[in-house]
Chimera marker file (.cmm) of the C-alpha trace (Angstrom):
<marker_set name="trace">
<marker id="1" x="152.093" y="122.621" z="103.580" r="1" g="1" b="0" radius="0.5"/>
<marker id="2" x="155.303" y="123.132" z="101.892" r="1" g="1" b="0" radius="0.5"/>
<marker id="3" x="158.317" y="123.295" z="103.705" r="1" g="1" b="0" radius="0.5"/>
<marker id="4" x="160.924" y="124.490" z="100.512" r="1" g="1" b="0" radius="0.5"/>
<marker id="5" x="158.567" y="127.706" z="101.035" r="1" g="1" b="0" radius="0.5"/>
<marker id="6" x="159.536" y="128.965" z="104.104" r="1" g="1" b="0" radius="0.5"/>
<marker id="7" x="163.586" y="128.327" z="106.661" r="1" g="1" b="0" radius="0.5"/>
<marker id="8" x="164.433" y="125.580" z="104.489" r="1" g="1" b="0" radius="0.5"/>
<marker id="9" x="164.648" y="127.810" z="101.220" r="1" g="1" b="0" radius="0.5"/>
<marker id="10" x="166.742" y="129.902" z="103.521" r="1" g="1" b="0" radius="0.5"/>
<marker id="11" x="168.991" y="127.874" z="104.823" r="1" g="1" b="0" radius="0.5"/>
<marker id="12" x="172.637" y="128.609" z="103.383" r="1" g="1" b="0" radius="0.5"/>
<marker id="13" x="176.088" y="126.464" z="102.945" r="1" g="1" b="0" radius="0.5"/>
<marker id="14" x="177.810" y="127.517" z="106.443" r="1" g="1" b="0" radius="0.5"/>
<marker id="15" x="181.739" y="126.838" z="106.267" r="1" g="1" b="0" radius="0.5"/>
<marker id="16" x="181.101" y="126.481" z="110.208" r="1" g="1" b="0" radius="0.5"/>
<marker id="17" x="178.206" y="123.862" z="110.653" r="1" g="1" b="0" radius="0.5"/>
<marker id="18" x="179.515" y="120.077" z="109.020" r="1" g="1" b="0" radius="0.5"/>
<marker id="19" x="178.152" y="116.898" z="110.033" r="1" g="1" b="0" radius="0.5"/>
<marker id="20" x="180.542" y="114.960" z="112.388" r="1" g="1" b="0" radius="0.5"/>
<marker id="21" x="181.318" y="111.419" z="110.948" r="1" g="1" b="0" radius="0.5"/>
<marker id="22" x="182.066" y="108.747" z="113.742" r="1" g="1" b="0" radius="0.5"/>
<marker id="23" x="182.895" y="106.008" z="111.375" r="1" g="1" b="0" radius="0.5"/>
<marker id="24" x="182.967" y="104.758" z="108.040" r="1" g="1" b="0" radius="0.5"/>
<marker id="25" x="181.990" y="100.969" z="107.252" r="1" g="1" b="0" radius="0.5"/>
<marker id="26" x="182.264" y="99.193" z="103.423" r="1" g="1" b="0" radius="0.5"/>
<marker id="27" x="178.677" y="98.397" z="102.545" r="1" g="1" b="0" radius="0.5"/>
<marker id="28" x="180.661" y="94.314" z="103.186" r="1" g="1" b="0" radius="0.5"/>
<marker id="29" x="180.706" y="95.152" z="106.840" r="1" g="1" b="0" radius="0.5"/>
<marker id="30" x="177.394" y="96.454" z="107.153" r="1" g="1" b="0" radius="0.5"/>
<marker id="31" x="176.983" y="93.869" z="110.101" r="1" g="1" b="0" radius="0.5"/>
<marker id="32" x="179.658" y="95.675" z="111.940" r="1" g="1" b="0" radius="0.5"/>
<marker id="33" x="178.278" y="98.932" z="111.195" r="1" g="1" b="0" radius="0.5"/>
<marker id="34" x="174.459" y="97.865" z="112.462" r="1" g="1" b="0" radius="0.5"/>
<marker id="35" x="176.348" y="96.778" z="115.814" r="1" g="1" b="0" radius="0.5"/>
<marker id="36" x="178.303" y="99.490" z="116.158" r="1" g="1" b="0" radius="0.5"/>
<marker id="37" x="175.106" y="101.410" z="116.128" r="1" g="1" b="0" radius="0.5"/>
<marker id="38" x="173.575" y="99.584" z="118.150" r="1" g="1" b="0" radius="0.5"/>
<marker id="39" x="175.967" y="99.934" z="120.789" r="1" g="1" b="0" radius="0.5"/>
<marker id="40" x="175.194" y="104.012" z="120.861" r="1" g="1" b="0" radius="0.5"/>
<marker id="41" x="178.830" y="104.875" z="121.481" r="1" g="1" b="0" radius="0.5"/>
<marker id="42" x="178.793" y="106.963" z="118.205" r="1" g="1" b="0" radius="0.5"/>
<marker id="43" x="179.054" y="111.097" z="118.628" r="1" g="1" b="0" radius="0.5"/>
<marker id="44" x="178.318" y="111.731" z="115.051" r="1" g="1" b="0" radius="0.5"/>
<marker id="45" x="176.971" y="109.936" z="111.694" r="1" g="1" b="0" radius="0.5"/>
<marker id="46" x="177.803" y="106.398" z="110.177" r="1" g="1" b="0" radius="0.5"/>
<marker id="47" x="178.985" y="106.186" z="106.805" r="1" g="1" b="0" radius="0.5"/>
<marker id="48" x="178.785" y="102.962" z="104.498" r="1" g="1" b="0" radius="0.5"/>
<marker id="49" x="180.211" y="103.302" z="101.684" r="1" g="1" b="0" radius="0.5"/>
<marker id="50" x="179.351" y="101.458" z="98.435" r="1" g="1" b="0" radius="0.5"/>
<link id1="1" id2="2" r="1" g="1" b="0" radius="0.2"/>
<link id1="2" id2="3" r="1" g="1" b="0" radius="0.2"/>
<link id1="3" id2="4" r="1" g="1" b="0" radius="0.2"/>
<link id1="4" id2="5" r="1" g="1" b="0" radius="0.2"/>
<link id1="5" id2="6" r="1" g="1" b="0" radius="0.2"/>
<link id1="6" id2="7" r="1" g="1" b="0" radius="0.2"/>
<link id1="7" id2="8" r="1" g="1" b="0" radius="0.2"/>
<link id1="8" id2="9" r="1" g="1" b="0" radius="0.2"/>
<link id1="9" id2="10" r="1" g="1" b="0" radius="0.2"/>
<link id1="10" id2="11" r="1" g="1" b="0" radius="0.2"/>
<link id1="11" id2="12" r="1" g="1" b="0" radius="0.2"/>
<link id1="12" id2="13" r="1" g="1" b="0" radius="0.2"/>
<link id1="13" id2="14" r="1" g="1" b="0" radius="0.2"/>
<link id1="14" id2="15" r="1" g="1" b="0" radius="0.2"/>
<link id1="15" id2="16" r="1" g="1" b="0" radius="0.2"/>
<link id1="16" id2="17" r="1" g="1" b="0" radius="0.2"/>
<link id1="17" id2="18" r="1" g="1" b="0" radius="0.2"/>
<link id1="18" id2="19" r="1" g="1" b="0" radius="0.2"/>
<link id1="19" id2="20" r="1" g="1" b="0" radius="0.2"/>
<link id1="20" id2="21" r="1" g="1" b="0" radius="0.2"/>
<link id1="21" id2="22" r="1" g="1" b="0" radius="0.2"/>
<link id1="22" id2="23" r="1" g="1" b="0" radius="0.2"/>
<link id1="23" id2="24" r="1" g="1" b="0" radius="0.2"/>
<link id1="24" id2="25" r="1" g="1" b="0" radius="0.2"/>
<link id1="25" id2="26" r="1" g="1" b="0" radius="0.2"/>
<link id1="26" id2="27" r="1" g="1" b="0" radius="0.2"/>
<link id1="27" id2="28" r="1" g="1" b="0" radius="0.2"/>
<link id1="28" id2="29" r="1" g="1" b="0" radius="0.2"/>
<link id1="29" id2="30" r="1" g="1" b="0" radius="0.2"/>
<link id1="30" id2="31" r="1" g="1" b="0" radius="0.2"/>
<link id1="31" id2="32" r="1" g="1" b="0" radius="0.2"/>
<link id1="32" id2="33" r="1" g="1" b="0" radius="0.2"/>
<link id1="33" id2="34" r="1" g="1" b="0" radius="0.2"/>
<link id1="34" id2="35" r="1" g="1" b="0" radius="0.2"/>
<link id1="35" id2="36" r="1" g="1" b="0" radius="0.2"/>
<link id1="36" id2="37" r="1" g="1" b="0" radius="0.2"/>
<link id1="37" id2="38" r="1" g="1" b="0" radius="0.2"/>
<link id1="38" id2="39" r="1" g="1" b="0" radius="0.2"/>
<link id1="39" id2="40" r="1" g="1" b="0" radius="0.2"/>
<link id1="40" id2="41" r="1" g="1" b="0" radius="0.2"/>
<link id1="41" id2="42" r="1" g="1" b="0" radius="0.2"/>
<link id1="42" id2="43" r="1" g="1" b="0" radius="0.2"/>
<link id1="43" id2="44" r="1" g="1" b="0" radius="0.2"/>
<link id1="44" id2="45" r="1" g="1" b="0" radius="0.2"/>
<link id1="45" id2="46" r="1" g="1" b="0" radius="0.2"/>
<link id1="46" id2="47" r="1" g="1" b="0" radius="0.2"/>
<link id1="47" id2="48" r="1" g="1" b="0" radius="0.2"/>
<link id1="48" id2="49" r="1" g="1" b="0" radius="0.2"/>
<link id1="49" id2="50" r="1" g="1" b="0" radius="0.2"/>
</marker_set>
């Protein structure tokens, strides 16, 4: 089965729908980052940057 096929070809850019970033950790602090997750207080995505 091959998803591209079917919604996921269909799916367009919407200027109304963007992921909701909660915090962004240096790739140095990725300890912090894997607690902070842990703790589930997040509303949104963790970033680590490189």
């Amino acid at each position: 089965m091959n998803l591209t096929n079917g919604w996921l070809q269909r799916l367009k850019p919407c200027p109304l729908l963007h992921p909701v970033i909660a915090k962004t950790f240096n790739f140095d602090d990725i300890v912090a980052a894997h607690s902070y997750l842990e703790a589930n207080n997040q509303l949104g995505k963790i970033v680590i940057t490189l």
